[in-house]
N, CA, C and O atoms as a GROMACS GRO file, in nm:
protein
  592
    1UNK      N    1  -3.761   7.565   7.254
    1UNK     CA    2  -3.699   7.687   7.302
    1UNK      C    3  -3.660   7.771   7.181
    1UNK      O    4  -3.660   7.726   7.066
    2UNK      N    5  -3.626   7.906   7.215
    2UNK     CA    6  -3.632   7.981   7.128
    2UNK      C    7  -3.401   7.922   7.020
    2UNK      O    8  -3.310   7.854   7.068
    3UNK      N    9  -3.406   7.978   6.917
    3UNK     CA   10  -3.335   7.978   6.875
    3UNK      C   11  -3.207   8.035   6.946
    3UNK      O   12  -3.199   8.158   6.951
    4UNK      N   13  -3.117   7.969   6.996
    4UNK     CA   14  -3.024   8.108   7.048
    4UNK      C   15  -2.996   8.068   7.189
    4UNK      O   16  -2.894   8.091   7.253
    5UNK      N   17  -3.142   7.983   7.242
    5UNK     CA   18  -3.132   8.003   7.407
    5UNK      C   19  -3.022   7.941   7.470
    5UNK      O   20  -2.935   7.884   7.405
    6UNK      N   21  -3.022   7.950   7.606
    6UNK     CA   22  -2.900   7.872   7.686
    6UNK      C   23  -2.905   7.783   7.691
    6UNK      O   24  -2.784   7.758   7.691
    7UNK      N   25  -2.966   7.663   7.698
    7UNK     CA   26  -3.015   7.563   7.728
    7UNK      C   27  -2.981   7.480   7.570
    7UNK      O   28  -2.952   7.362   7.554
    8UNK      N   29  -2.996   7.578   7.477
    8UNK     CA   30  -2.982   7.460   7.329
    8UNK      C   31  -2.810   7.486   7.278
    8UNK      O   32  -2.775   7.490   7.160
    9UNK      N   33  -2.726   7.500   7.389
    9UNK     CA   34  -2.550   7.514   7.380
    9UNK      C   35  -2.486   7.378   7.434
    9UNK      O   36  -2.366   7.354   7.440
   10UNK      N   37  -2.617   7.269   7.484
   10UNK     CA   38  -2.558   7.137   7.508
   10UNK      C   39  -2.592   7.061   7.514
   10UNK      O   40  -2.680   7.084   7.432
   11UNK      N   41  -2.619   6.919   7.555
   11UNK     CA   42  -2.727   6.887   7.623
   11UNK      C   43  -2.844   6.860   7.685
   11UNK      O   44  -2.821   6.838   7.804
   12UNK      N   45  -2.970   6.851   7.657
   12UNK     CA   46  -3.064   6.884   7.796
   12UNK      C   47  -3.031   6.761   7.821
   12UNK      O   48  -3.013   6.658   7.755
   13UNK      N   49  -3.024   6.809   7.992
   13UNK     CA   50  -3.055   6.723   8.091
   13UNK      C   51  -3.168   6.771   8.180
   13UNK      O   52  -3.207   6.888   8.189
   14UNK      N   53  -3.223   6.652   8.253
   14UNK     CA   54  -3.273   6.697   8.360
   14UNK      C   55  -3.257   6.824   8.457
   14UNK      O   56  -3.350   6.897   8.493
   15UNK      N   57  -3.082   6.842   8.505
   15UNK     CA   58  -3.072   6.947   8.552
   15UNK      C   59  -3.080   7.037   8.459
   15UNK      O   60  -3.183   7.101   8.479
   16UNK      N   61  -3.027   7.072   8.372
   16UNK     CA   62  -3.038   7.169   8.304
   16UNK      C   63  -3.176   7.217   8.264
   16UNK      O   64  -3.205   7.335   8.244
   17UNK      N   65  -3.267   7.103   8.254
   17UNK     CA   66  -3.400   7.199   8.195
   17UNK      C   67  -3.471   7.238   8.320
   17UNK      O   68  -3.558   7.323   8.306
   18UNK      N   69  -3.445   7.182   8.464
   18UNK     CA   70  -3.489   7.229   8.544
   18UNK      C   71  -3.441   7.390   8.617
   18UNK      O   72  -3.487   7.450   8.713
   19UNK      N   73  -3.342   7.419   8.534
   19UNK     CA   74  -3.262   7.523   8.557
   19UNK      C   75  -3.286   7.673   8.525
   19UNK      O   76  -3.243   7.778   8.572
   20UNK      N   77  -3.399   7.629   8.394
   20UNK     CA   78  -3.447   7.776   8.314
   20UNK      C   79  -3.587   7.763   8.362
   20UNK      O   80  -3.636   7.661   8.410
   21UNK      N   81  -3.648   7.883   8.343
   21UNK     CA   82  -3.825   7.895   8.311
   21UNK      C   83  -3.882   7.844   8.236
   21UNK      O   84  -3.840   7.828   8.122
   22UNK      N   85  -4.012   7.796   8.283
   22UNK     CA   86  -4.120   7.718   8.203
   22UNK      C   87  -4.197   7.794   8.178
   22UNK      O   88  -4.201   7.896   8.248
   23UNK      N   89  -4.285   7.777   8.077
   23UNK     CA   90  -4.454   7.793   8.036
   23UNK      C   91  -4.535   7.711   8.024
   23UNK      O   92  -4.532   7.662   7.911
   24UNK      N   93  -4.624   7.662   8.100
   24UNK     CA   94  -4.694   7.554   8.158
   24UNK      C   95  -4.836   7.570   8.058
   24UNK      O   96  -4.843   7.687   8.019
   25UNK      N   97  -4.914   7.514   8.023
   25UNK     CA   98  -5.015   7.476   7.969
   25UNK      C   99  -5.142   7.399   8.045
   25UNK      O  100  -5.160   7.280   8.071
   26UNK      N  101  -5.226   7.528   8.070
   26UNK     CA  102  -5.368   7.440   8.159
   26UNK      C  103  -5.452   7.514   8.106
   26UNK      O  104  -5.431   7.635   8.102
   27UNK      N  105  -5.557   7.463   8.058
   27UNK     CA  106  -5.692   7.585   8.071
   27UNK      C  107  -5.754   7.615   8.226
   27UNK      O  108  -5.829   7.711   8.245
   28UNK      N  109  -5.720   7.533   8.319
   28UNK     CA  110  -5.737   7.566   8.448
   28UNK      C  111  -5.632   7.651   8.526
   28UNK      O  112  -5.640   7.682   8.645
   29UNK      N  113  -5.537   7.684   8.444
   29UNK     CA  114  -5.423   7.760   8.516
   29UNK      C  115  -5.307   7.678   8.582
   29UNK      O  116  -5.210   7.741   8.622
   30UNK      N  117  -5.312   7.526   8.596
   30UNK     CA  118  -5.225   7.470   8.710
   30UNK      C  119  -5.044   7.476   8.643
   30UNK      O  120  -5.017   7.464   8.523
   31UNK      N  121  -4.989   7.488   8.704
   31UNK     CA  122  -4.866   7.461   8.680
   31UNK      C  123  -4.820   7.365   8.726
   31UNK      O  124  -4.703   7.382   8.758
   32UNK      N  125  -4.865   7.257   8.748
   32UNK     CA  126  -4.788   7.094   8.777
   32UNK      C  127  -4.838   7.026   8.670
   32UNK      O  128  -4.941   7.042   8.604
   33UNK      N  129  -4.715   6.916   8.660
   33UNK     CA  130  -4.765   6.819   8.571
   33UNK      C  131  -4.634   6.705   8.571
   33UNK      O  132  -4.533   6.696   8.641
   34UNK      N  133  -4.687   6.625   8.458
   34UNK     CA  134  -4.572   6.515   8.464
   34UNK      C  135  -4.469   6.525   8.493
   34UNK      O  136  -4.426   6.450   8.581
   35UNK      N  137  -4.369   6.639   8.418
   35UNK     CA  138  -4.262   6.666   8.444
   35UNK      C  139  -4.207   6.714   8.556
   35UNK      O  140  -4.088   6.702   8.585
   36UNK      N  141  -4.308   6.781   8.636
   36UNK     CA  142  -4.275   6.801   8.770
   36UNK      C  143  -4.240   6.654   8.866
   36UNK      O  144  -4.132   6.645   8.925
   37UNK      N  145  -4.319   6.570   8.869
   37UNK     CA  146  -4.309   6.427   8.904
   37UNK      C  147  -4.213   6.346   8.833
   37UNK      O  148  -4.179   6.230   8.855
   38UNK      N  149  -4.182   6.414   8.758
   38UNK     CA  150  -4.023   6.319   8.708
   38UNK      C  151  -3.889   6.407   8.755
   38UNK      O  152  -3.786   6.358   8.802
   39UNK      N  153  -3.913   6.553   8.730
   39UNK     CA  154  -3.825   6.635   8.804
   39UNK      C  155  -3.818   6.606   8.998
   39UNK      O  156  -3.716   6.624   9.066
   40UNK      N  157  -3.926   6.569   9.041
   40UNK     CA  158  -3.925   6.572   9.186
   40UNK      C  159  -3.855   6.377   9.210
   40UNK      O  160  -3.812   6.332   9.317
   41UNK      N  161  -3.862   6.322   9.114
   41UNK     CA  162  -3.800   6.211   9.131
   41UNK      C  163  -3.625   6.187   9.158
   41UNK      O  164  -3.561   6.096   9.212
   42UNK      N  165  -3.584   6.326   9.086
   42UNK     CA  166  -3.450   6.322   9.068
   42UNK      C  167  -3.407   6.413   9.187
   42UNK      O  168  -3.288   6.423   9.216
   43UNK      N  169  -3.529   6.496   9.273
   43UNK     CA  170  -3.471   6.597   9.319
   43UNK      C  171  -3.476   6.728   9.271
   43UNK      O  172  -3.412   6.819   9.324
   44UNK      N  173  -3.532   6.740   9.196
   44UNK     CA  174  -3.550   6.887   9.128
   44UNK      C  175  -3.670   6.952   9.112
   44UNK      O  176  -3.771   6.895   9.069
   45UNK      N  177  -3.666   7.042   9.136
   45UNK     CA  178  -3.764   7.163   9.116
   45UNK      C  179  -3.769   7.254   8.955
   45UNK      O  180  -3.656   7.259   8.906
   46UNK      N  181  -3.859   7.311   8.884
   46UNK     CA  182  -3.902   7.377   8.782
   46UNK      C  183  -3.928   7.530   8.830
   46UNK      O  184  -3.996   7.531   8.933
   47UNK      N  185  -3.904   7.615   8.799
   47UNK     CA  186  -3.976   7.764   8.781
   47UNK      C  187  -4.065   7.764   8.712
   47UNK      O  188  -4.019   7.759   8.597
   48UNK      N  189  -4.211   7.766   8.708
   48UNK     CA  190  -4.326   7.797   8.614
   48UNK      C  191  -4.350   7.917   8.626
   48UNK      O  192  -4.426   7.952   8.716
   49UNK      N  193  -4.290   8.017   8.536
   49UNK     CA  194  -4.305   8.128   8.554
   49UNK      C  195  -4.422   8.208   8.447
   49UNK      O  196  -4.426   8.331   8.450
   50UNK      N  197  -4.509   8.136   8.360
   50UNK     CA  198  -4.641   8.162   8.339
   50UNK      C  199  -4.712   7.976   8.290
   50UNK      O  200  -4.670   7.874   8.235
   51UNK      N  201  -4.820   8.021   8.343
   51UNK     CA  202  -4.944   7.923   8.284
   51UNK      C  203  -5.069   7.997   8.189
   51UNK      O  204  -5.153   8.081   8.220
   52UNK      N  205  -5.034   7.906   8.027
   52UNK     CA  206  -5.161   7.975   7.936
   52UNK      C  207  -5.203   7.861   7.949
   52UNK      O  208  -5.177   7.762   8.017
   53UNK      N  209  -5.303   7.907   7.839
   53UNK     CA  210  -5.443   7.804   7.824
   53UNK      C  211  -5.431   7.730   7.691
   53UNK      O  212  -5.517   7.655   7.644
   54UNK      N  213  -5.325   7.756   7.642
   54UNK     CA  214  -5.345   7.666   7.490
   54UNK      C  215  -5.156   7.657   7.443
   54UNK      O  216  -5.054   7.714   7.483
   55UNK      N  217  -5.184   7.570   7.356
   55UNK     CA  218  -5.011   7.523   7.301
   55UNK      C  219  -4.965   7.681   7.226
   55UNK      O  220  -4.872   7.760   7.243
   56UNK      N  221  -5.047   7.677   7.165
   56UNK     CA  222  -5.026   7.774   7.061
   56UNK      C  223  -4.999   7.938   7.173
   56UNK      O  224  -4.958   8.037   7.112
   57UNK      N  225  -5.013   7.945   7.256
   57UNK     CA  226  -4.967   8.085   7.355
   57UNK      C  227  -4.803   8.039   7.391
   57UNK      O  228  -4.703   8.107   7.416
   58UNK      N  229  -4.822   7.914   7.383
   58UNK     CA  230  -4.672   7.891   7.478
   58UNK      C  231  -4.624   7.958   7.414
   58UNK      O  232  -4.560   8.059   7.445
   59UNK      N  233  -4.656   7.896   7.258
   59UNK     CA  234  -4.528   7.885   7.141
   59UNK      C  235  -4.504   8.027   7.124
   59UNK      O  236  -4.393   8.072   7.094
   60UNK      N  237  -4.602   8.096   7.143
   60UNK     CA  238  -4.562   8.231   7.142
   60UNK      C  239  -4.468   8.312   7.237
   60UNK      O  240  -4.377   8.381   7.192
   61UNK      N  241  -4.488   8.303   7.337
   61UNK     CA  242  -4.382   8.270   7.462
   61UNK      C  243  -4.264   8.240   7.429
   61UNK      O  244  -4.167   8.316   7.417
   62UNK      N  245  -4.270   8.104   7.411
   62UNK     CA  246  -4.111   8.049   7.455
   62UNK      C  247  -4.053   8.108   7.324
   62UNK      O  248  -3.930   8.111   7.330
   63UNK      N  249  -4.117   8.167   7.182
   63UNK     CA  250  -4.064   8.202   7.092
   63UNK      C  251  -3.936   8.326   7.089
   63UNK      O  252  -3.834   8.327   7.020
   64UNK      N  253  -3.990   8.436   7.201
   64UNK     CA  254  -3.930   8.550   7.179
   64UNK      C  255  -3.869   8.567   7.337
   64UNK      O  256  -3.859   8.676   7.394
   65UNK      N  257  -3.829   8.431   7.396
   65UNK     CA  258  -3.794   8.463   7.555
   65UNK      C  259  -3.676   8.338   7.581
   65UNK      O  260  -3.626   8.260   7.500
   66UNK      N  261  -3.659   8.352   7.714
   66UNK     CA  262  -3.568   8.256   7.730
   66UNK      C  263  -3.647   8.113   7.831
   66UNK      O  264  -3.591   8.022   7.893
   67UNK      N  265  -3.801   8.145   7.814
   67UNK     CA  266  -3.861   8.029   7.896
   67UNK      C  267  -3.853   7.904   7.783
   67UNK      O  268  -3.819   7.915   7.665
   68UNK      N  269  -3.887   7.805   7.841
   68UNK     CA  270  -3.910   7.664   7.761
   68UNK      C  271  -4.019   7.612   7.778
   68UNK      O  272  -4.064   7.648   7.887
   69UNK      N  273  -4.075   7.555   7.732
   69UNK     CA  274  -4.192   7.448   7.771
   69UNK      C  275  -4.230   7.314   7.678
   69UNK      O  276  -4.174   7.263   7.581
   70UNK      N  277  -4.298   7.295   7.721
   70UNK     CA  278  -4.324   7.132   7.602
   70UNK      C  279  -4.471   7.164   7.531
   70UNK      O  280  -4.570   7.214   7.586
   71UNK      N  281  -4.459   7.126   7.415
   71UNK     CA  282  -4.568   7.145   7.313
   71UNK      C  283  -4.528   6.998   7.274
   71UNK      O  284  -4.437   6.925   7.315
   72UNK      N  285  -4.647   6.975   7.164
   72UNK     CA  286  -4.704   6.825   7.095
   72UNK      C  287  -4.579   6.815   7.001
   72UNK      O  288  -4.542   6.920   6.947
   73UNK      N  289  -4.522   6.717   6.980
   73UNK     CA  290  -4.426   6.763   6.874
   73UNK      C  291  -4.458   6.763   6.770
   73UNK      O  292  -4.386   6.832   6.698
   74UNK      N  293  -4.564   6.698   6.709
   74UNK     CA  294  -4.612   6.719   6.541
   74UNK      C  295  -4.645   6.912   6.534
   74UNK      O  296  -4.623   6.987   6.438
   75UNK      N  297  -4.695   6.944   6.653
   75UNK     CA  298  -4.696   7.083   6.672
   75UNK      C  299  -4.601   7.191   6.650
   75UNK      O  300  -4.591   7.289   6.576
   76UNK      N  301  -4.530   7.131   6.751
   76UNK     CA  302  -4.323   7.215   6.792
   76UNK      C  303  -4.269   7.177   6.658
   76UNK      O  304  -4.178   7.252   6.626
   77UNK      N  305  -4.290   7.102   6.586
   77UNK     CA  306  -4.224   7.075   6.435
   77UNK      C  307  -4.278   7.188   6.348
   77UNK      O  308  -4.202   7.257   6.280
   78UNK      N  309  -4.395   7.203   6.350
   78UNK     CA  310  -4.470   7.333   6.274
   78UNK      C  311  -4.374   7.432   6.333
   78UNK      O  312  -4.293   7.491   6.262
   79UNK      N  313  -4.385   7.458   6.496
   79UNK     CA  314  -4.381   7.605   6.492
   79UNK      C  315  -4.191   7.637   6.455
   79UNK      O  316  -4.146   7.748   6.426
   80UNK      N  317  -4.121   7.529   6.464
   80UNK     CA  318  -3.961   7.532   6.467
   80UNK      C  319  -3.982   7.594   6.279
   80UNK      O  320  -3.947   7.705   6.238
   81UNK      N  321  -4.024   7.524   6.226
   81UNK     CA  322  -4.052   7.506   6.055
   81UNK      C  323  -4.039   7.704   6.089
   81UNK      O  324  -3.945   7.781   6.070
   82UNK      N  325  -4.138   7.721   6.127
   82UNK     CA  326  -4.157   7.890   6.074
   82UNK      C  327  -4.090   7.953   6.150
   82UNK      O  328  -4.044   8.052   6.093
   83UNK      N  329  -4.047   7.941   6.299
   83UNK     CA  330  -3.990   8.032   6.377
   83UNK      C  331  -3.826   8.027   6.387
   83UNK      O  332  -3.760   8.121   6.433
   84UNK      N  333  -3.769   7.902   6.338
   84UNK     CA  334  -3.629   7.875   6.398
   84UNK      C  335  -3.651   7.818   6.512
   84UNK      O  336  -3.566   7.729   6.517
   85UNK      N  337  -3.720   7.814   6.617
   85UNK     CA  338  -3.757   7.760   6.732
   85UNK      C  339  -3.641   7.609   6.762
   85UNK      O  340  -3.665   7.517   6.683
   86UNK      N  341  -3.582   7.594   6.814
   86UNK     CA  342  -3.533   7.483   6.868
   86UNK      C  343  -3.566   7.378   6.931
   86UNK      O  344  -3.583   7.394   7.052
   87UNK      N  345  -3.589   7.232   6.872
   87UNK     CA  346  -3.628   7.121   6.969
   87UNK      C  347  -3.553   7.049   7.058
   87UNK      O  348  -3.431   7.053   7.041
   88UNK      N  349  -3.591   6.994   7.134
   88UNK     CA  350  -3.513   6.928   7.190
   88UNK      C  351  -3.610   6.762   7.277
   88UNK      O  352  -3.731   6.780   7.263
   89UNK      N  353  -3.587   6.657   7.334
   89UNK     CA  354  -3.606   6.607   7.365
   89UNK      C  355  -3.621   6.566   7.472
   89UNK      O  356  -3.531   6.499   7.524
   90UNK      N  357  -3.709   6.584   7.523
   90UNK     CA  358  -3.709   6.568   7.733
   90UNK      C  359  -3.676   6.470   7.741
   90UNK      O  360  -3.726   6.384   7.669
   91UNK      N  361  -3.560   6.436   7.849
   91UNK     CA  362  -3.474   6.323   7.845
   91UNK      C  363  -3.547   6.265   7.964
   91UNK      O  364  -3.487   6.282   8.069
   92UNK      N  365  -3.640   6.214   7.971
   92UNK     CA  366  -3.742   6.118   8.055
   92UNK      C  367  -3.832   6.065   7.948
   92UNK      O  368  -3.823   6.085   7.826
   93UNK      N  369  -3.955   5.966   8.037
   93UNK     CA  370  -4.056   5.909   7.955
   93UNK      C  371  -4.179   5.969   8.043
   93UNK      O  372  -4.189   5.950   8.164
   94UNK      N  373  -4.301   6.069   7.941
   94UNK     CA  374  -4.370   6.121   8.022
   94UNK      C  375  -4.515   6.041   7.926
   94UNK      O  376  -4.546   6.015   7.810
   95UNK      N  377  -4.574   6.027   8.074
   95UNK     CA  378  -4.743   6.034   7.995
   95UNK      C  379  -4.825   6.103   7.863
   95UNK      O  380  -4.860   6.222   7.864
   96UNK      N  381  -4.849   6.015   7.756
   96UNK     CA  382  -4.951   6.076   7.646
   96UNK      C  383  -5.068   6.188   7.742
   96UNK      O  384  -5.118   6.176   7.853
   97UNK      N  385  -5.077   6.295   7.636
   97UNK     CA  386  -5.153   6.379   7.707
   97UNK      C  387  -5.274   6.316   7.696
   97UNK      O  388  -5.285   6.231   7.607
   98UNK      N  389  -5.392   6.346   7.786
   98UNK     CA  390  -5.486   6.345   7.744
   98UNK      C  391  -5.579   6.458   7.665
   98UNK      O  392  -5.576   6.581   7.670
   99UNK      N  393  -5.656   6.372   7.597
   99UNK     CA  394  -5.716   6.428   7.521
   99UNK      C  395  -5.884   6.457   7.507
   99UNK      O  396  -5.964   6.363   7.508
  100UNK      N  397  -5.931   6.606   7.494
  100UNK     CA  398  -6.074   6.519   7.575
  100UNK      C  399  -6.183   6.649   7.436
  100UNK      O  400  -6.129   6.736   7.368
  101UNK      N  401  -6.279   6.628   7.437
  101UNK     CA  402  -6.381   6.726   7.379
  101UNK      C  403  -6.452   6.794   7.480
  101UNK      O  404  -6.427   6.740   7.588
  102UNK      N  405  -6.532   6.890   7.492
  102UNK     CA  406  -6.661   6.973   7.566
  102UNK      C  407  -6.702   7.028   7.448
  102UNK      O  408  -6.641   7.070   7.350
  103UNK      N  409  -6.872   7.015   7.489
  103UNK     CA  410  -6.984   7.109   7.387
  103UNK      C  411  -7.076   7.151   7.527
  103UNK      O  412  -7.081   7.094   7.636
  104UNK      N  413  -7.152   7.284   7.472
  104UNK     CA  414  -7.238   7.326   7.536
  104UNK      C  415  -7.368   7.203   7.533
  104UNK      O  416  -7.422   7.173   7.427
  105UNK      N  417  -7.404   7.141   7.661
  105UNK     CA  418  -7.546   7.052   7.690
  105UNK      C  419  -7.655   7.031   7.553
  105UNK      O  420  -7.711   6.929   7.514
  106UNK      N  421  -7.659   7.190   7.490
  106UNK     CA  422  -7.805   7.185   7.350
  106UNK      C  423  -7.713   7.146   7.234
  106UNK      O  424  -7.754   7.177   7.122
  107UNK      N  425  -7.600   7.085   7.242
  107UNK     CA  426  -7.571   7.027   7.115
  107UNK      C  427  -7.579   6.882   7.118
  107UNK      O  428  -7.551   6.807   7.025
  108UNK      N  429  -7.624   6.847   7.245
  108UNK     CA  430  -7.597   6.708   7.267
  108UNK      C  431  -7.683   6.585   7.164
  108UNK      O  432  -7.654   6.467   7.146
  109UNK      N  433  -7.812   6.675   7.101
  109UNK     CA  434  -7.884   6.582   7.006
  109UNK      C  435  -7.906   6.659   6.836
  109UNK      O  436  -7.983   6.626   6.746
  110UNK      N  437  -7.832   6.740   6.841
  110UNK     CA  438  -7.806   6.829   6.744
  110UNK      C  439  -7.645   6.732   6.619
  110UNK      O  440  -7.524   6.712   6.625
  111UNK      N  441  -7.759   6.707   6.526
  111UNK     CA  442  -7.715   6.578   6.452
  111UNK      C  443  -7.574   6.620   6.353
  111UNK      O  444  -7.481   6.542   6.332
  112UNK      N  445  -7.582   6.747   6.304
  112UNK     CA  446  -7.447   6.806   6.249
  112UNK      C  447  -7.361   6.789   6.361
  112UNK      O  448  -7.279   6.699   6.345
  113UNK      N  449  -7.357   6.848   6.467
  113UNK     CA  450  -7.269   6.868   6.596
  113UNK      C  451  -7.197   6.755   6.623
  113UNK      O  452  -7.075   6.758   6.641
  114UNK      N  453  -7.300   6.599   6.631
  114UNK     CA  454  -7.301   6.495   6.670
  114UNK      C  455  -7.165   6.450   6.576
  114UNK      O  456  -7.058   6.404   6.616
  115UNK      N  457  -7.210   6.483   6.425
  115UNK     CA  458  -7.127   6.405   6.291
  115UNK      C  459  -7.004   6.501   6.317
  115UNK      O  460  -6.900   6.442   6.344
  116UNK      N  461  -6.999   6.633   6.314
  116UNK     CA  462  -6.840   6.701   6.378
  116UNK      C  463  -6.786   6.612   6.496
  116UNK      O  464  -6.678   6.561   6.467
  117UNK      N  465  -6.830   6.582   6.613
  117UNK     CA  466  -6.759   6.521   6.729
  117UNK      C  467  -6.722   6.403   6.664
  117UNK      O  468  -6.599   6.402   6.657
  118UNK      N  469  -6.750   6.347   6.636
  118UNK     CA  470  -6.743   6.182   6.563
  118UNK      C  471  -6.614   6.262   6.454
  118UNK      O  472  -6.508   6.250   6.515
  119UNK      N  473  -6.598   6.308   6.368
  119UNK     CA  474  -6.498   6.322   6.303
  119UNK      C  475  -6.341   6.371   6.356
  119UNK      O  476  -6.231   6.342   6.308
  120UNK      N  477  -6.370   6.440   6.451
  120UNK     CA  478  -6.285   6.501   6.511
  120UNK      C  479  -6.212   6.385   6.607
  120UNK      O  480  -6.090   6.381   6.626
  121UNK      N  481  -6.316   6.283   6.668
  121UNK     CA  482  -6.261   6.201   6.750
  121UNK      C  483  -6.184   6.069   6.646
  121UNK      O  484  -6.094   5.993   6.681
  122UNK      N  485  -6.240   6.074   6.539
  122UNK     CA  486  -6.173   5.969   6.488
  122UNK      C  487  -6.041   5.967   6.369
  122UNK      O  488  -5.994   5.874   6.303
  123UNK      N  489  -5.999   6.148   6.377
  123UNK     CA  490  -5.899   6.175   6.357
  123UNK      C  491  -5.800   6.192   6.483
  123UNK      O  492  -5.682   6.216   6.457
  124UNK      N  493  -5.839   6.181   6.618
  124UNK     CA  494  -5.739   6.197   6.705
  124UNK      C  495  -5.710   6.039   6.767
  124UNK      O  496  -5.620   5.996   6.840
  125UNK      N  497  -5.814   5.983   6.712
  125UNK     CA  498  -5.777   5.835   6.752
  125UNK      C  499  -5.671   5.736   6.667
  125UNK      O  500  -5.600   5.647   6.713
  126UNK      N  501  -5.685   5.782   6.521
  126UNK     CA  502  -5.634   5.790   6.430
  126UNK      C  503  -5.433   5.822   6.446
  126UNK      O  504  -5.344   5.746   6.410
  127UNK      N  505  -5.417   5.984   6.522
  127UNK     CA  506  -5.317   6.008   6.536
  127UNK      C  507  -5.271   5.945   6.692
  127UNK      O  508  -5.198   6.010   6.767
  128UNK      N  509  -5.315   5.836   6.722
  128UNK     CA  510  -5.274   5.780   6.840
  128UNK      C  511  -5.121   5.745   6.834
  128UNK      O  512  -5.014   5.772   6.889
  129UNK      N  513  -5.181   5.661   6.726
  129UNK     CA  514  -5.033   5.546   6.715
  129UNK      C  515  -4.930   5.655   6.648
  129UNK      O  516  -4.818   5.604   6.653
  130UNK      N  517  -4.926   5.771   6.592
  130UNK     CA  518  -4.850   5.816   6.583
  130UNK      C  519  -4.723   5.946   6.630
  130UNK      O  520  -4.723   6.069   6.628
  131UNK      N  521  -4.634   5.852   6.666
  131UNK     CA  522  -4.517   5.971   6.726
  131UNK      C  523  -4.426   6.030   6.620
  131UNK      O  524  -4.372   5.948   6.545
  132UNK      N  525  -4.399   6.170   6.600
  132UNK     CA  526  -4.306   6.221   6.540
  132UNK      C  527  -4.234   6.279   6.620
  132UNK      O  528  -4.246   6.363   6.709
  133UNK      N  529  -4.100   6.178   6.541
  133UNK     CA  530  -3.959   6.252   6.635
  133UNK      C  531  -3.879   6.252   6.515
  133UNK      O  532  -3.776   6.184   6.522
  134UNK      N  533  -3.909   6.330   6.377
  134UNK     CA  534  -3.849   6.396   6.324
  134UNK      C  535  -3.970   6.565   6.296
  134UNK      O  536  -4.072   6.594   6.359
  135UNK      N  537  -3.920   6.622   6.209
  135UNK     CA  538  -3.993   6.720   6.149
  135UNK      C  539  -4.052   6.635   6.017
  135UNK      O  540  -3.989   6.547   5.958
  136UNK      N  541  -4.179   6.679   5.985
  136UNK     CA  542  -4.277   6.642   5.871
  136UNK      C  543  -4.238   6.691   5.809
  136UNK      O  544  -4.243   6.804   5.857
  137UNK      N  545  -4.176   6.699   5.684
  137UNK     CA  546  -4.137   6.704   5.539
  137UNK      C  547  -4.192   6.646   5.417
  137UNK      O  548  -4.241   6.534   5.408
  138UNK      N  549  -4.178   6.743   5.314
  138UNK     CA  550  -4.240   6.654   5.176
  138UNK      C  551  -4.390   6.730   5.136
  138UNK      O  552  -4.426   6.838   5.183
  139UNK      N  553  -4.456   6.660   5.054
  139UNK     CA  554  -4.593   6.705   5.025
  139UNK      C  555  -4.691   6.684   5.107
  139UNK      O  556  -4.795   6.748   5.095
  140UNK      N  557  -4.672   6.572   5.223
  140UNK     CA  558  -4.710   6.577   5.352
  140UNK      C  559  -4.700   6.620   5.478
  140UNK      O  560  -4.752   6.574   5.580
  141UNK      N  561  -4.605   6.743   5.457
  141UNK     CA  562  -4.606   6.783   5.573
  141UNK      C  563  -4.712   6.940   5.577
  141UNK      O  564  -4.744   7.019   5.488
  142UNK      N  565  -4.741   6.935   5.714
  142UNK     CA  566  -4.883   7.024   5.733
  142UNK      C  567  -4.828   7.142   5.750
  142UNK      O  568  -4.737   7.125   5.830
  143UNK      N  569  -4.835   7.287   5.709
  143UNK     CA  570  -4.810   7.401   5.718
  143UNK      C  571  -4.919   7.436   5.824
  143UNK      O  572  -5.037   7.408   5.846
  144UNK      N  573  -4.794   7.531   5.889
  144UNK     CA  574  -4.889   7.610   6.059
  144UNK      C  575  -4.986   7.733   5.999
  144UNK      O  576  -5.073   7.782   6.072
  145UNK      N  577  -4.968   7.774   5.876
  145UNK     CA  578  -5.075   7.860   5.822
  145UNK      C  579  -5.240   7.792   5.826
  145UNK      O  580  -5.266   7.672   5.826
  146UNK      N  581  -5.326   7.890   5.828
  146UNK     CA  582  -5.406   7.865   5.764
  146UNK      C  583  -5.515   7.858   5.888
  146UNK      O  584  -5.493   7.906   5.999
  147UNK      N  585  -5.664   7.774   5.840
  147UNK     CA  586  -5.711   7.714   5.933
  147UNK      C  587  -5.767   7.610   5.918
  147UNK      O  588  -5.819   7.582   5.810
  148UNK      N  589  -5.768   7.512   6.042
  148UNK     CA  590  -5.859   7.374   5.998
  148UNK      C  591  -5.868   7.296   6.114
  148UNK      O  592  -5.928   7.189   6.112
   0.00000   0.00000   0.00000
């Protein structure tokens, strides 16, 4: 959430985060997800009051508003680093996202393409085992500049 918001004056709880607006994350548009099924466990309902297609829109979002949403946290650590952005901790236990690739069908024997998918997958397999629940600091920590 953004620096400032209502929600980072106490607490999150369940009620409370069910209390403000979300920004939901689908490339299909849906606005349900885990947290809804942990919110509907307790009794509670969410406002999804937009669905983008990528982390990086939320963050833009929840940056300059009073919605919230959940991003990756090695991610939300970047964007807090540059924005002030506020973390916080969803006080439940939700499902690892999944994680998946798509290529257009004519790359399927296209041998550069092949050696990119293979790298890409074995850096995300790589970041399996790892959870950050602090911010990355030091000469290792990854700056949100740039590209890669």
């Amino acid at each position: 959430m953004r620096a400032g918001h209502p929600l980072a004056s106490g607490p999150v709880t369940l009620l409370r985060l069910a209390s403000v607006g979300h920004v939901a994350v689908s490339r299909r548009g849906r606005t349900r997800g885990a947290l809804d099924d942990v919110l509907a466990e307790h009794g509670l309902v969410r406002t999804v009051v937009a669905a983008v297609p990528t982390f990086t829109a939320a963050a833009h979002l929840i940056a300059d508003s009073d919605l919230t949403g959940l991003i990756p946290a090695g991610y939300a650590h970047q964007v807090a680093a540059l924005t002030g952005a506020h973390l916080y901790e969803v006080p439940a236990e939700l499902p690892a996202l999944p994680i998946s690739q798509a290529w257009h069908g004519r790359h399927d024997l296209d041998p550069a393409h092949h050696w990119l998918r293979d790298q890409i997958r074995a850096v995300v397999r790589s970041a399996e085992t790892t959870v950050i629940r602090r911010p990355p600091t030091g000469p290792d920590a990854l700056p949100l500049q740039g590209t890669s």
